[in-house]
Backbone as ProteinMPNN parsed JSONL, in Angstrom:
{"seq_chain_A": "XXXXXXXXXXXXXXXXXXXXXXXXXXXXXXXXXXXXXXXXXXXXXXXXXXXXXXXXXXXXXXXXXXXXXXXXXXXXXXXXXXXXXXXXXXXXXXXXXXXXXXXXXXXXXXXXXXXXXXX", "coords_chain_A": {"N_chain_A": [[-2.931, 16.476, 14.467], [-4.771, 16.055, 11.44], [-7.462, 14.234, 9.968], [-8.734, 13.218, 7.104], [-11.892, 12.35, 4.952], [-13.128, 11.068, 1.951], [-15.936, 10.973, -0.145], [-17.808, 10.495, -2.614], [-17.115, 10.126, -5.215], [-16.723, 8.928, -8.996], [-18.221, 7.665, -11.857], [-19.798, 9.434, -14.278], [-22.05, 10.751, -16.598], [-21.002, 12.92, -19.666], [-21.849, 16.472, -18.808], [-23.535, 15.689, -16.568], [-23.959, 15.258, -13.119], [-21.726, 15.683, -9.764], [-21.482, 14.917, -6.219], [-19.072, 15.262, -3.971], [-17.838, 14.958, -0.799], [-16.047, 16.325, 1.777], [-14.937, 14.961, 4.901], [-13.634, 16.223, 8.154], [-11.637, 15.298, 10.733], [-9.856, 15.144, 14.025], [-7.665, 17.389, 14.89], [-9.334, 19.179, 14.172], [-10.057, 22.328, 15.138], [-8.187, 24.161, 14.704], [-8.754, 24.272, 11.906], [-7.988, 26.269, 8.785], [-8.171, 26.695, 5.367], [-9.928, 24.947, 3.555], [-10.594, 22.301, 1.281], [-10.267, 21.231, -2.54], [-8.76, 19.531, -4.64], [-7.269, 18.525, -7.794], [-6.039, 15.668, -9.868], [-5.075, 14.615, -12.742], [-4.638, 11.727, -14.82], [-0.46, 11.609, -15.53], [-0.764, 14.331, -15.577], [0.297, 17.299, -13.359], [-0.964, 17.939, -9.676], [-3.427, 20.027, -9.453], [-5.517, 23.018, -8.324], [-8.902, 22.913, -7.803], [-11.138, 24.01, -6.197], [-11.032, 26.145, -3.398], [-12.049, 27.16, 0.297], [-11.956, 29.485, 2.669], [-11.897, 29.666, 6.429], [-13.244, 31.834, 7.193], [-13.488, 33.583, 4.877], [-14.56, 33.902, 1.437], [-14.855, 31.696, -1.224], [-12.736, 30.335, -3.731], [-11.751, 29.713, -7.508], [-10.885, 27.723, -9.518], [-10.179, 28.472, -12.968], [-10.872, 26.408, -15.25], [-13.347, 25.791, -13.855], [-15.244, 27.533, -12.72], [-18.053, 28.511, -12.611], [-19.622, 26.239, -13.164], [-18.866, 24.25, -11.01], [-19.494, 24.617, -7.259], [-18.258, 25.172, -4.254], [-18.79, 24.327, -0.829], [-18.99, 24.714, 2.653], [-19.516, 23.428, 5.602], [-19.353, 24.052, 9.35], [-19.662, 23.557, 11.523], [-20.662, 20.503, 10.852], [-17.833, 20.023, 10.46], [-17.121, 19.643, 7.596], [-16.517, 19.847, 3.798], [-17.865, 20.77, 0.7], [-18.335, 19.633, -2.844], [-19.831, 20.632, -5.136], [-20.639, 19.299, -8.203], [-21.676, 20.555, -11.301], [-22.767, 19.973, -14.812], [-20.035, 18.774, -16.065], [-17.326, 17.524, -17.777], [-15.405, 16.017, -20.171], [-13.101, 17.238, -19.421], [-12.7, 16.801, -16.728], [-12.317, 14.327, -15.633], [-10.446, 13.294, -13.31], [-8.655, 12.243, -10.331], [-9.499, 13.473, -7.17], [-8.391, 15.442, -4.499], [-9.016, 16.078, -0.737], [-8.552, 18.372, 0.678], [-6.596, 20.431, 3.531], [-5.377, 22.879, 5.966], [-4.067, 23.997, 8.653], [-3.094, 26.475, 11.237], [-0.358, 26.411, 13.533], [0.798, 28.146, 16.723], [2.227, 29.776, 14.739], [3.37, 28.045, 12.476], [2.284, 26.403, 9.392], [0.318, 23.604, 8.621], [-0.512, 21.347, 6.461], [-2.807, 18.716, 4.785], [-3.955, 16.061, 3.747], [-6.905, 14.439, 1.503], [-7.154, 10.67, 0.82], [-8.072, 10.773, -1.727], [-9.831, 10.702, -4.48], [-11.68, 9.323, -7.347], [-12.767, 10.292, -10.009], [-14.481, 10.403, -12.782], [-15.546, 11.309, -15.861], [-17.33, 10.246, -18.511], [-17.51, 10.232, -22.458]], "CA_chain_A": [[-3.164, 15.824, 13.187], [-6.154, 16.248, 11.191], [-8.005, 13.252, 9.121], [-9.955, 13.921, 6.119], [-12.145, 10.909, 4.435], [-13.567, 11.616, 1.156], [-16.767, 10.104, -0.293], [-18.897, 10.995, -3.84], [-17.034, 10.228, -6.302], [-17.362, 7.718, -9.404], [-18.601, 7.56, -13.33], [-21.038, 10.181, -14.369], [-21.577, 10.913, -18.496], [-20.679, 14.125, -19.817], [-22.91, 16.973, -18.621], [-23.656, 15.2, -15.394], [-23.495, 16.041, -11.815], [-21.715, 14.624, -8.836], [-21.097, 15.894, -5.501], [-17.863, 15.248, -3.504], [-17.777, 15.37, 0.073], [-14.791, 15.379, 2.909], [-15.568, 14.928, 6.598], [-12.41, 16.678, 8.648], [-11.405, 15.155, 12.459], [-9.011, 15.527, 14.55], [-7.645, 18.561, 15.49], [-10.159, 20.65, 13.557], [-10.498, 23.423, 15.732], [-7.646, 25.597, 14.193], [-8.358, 24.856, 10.459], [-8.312, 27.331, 7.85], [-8.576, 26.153, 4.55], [-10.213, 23.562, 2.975], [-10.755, 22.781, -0.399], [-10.061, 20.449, -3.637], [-7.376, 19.97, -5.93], [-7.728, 17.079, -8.397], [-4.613, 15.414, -10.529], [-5.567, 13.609, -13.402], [-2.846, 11.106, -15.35], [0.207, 12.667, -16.541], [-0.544, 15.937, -15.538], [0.382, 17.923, -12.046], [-1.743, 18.038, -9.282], [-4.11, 21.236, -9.321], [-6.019, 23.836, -7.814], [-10.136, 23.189, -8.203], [-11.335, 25.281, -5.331], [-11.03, 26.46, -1.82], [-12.61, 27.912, 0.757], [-11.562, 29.578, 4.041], [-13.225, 29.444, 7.439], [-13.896, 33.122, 7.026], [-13.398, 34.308, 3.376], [-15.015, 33.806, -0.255], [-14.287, 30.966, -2.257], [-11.318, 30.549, -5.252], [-11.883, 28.455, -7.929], [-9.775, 27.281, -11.1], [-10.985, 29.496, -13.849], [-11.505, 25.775, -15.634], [-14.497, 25.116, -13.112], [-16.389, 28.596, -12.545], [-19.787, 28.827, -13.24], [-19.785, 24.769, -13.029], [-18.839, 23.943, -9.355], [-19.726, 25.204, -6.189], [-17.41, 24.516, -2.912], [-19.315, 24.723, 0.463], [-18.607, 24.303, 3.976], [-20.307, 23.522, 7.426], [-18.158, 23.942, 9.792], [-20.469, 22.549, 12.638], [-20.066, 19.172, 10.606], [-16.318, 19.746, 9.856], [-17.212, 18.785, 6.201], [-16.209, 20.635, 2.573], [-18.581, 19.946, -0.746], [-17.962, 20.085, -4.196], [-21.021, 20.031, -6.452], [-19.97, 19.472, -9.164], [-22.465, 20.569, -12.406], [-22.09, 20.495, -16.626], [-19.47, 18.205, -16.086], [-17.105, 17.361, -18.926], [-14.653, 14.64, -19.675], [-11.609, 17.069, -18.913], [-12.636, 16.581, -15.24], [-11.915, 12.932, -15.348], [-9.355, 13.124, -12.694], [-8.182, 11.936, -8.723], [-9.798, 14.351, -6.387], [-8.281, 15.105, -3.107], [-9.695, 16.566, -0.328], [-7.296, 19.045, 1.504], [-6.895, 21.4, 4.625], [-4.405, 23.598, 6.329], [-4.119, 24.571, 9.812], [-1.382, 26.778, 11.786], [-0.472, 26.249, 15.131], [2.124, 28.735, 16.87], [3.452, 30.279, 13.375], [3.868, 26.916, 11.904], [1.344, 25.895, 8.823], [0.178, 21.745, 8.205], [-1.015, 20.708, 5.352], [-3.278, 17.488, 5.131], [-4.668, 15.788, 1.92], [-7.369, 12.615, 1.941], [-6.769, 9.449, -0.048], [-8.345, 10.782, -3.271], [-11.868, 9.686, -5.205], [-11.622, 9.089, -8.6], [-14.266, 11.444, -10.864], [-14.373, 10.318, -14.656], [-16.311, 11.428, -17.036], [-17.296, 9.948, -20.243], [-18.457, 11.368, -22.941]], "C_chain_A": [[-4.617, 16.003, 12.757], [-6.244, 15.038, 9.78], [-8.509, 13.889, 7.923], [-10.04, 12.571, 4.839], [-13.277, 11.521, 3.636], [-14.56, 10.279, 0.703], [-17.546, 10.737, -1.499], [-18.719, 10.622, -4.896], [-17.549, 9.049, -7.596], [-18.069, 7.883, -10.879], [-19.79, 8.364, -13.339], [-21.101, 10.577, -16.499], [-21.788, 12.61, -18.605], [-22.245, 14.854, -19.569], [-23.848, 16.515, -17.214], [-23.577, 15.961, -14.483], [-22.925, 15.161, -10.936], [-21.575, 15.481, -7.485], [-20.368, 14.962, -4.388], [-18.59, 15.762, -1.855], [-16.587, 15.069, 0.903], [-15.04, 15.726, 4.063], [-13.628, 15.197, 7.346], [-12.764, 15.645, 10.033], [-10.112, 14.874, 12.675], [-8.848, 16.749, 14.822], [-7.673, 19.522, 14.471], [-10.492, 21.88, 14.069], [-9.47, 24.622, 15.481], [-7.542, 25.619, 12.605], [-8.708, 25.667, 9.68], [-8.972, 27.094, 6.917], [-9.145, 24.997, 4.424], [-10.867, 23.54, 1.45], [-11.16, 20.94, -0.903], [-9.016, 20.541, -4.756], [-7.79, 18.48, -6.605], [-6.206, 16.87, -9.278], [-4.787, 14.004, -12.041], [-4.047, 12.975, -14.413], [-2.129, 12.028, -16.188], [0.562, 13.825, -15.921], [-0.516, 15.991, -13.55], [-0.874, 17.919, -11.529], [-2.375, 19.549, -9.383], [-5.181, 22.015, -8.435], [-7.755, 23.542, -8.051], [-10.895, 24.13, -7.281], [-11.287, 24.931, -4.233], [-12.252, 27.172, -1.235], [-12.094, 28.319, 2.26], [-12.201, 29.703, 4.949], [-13.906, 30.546, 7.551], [-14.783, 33.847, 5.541], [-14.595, 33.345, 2.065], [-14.242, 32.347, -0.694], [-13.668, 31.372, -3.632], [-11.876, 29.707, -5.636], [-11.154, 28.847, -9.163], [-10.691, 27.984, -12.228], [-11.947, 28.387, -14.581], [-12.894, 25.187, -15.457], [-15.298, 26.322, -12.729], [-17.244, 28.486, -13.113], [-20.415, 27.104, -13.194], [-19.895, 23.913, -11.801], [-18.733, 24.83, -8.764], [-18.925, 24.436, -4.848], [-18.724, 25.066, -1.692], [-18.333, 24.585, 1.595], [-19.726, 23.945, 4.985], [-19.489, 22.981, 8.086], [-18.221, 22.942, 11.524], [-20.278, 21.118, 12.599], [-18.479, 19.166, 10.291], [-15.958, 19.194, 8.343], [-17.156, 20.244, 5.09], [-17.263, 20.332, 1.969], [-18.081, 20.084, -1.857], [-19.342, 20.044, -4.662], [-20.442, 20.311, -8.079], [-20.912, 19.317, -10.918], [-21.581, 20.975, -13.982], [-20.861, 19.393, -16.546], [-18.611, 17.557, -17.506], [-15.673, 16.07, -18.98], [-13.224, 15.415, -19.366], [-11.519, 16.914, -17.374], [-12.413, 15.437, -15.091], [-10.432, 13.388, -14.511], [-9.637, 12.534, -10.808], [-8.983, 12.938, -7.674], [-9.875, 14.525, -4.94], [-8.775, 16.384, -2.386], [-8.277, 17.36, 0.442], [-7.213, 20.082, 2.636], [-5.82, 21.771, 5.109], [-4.927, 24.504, 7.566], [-2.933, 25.259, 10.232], [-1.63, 26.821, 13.222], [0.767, 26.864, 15.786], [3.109, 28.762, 15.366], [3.777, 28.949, 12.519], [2.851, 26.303, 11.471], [1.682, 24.398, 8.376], [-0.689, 21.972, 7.689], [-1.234, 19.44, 5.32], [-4.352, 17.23, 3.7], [-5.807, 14.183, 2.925], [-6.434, 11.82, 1.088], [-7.026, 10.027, -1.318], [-9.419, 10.323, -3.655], [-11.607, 10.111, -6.589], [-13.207, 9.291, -8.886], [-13.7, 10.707, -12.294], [-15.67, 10.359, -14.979], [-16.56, 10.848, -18.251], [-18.229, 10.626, -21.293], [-19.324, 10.676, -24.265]], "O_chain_A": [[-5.537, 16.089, 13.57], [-5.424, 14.947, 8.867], [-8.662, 15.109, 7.865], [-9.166, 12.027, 4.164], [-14.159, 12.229, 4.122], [-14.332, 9.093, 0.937], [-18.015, 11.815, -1.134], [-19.625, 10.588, -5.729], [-18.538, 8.347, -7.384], [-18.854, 8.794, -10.616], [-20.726, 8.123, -12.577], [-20.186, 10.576, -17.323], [-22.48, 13.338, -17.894], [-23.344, 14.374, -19.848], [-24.873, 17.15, -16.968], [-23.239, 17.138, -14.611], [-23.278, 13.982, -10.988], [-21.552, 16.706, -7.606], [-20.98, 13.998, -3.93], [-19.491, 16.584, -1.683], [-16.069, 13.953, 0.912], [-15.392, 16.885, 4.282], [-12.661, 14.493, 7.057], [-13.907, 15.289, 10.321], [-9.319, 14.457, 11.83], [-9.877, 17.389, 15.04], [-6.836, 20.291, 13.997], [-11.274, 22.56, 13.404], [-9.684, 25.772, 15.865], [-6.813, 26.369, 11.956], [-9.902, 25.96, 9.743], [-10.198, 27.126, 7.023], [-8.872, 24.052, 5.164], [-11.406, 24.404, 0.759], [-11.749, 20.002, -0.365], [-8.64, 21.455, -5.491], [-8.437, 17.576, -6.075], [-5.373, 17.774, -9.334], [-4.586, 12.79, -12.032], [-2.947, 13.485, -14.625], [-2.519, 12.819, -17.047], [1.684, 14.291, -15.719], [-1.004, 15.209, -12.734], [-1.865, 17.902, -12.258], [-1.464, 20.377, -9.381], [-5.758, 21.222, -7.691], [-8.002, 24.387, -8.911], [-11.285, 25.161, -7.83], [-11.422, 23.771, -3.846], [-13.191, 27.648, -1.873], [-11.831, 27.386, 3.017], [-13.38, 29.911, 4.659], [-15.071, 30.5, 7.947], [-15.893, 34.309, 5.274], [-15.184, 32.27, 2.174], [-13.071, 32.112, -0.399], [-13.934, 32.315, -4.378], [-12.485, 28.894, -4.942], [-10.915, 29.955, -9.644], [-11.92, 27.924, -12.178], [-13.147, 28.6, -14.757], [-13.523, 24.475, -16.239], [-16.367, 25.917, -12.272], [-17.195, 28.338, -14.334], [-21.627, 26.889, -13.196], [-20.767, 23.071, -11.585], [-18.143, 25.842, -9.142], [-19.068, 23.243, -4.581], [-19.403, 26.084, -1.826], [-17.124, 24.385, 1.478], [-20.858, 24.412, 4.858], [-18.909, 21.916, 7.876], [-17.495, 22.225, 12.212], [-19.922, 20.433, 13.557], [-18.005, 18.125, 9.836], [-14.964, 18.57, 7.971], [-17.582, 21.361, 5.383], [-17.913, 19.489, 2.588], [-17.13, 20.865, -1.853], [-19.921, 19.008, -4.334], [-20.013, 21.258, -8.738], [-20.859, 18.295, -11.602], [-20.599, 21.649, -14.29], [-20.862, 19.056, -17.73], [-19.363, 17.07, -18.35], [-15.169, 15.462, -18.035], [-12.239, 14.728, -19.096], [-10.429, 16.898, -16.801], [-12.183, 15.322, -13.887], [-9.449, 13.778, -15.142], [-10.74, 12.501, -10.261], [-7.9, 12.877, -7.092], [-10.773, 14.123, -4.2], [-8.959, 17.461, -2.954], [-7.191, 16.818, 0.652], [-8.204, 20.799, 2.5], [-4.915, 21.007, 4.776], [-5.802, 25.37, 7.574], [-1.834, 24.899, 9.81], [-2.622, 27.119, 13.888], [1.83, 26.29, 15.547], [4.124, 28.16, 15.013], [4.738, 29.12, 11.769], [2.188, 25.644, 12.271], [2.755, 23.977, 7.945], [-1.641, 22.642, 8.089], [-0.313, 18.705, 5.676], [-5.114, 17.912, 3.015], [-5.723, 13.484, 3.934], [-5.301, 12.134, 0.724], [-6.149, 9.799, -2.151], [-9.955, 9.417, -3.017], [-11.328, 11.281, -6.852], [-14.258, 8.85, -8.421], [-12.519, 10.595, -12.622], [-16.634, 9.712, -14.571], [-15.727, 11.107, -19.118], [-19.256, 11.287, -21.14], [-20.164, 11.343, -24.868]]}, "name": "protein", "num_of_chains": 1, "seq": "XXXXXXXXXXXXXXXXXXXXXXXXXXXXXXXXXXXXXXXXXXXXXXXXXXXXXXXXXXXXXXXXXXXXXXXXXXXXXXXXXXXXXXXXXXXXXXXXXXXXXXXXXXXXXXXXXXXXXXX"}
C-alpha cells in the first residue's frame, strides 16, 4: 500500500502562485508515476501533470508554461508550482501514484486540497 498526504493548497487571487506538495510512504520503493489531476465541480476528474521516476514530465496543455511538476525521490515527495494562476484552476487537487508489482499496476490517490482562485 502506498499513502500519499497532500499539503499547499488554499485561496490565492488571480495571477497568483501556490505550490502543492504530496509526501508518498509506504511501499514507495516500486513507484512509477506520480503526479496531479484536479476535478473541479461538475466537471470530470483530469489530467494536470505527471512525472515518472525516470522520464520527462506531461502536462495538460491548459497548464504549460504556468506549472511546473517536480520530484525528489530521496524525500518520496511530488510538487506542483503552480504560477499565473487563473480562476479556471479553482478546483480539488489530488495527489496520485502508480506502482506495479509482479505484472499487476496500483493506483493510489490522496484526499484532495482544494485550489480556488478568485478573480
Amino acid at each position: 500500500q502506498v499513502q500519499l498526504v497532500e499539503s499547499g493548497g488554499g485561496l490565492v487571487q488571480s495571477g497568483g502562485s501556490l505550490r502543492l506538495s504530496c509526501a508518498a510512504s509506504g511501499s514507495i520503493f516500486s513507484i512509477n508515476t506520480m503526479g496531479w489531476y484536479r476535478q473541479a465541480p461538475g466537471k470530470q476528474r483530469e489530467l494536470v501533470a505527471v512525472i515518472t521516476s525516470g522520464g520527462g514530465p506531461n502536462y495538460a496543455d491548459s497548464v504549460k508554461g504556468r506549472f511546473t511538476i517536480s520530484r525528489d525521490n530521496a524525500k518520496n515527495t511530488v510538487y506542483l508550482q503552480m504560477n499565473s494562476l487563473k480562476p479556471e484552476d479553482t478546483a480539488v487537487y489530488y495527489c496520485y501514484a502508480d506502482r506495479a508489482t509482479w505484472g499487476i499496476s496500483y493506483n493510489y490517490w490522496g484526499q484532495g486540497t482544494q485550489v480556488t482562485v478568485s478573480s
